[in-house]
C-alpha positions, 0 to 999 in steps of 0.5 A: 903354280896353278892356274884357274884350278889346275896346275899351268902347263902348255899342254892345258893352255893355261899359261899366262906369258910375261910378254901378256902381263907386261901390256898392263904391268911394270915388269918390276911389279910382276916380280913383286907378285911373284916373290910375295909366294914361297918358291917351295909353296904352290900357289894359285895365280890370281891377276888381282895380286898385280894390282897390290904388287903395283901399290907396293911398287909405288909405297917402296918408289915413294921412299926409297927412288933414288936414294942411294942403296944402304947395307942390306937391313937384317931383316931382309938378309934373314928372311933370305938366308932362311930358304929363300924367304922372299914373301918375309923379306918383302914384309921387312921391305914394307916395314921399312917403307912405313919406316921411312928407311929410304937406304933400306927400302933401296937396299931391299929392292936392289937384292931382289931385282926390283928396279925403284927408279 
């Protein structure tokens, strides 16, 4: 992960804390802006992605809070099974969302740790 152009490391003092992103942000959301990059990708840390992670919090809580977990849809499951592909499952979870697939949608955010309620 990079920060500001370079790569984080404690030894720059460019690294940004859970504890720090936790003050503005949910931490189900921060989970989202992290599984939105592939874990095998590098990619540059940008704060504004806590904002559209926090839309789709709110897009996937619409529909899928406290709806009972259906079975994982296989969109999702095939987007993990292949190396892990967190950013394709999340894309199936908001094509869920607009679907209206509030088992999914729940299913979907149980698998990734995402808490809906």
């Amino acid at each position: 992960v990079r920060h500001q152009g370079e790569k984080m490391s404690k030894s720059l003092g460019n690294l940004v804390f859970p504890r720090e992103l936790f003050r503005d942000h949910e931490p189900a959301a921060v989970r989202l802006a992290l599984l939105a990059h592939h874990w095998r990708s590098e990619w540059e840390w940008d704060a504004a992605e806590l904002k559209e992670a926090g839309e789709r919090l709110a897009a996937w809580r619409r529909v899928g809070a406290g709806v009972e977990p259906g079975r994982l849809p296989q969109r999702v499951a095939g987007a993990l099974a292949a190396d892990l592909d967190t950013p394709r499952a999340l894309l199936a979870g908001d094509e869920l969302t607009e679907g209206g697939d509030g088992a999914g949608v729940a299913a979907t955010a149980s698998v990734l740790g995402v808490v809906l309620a």
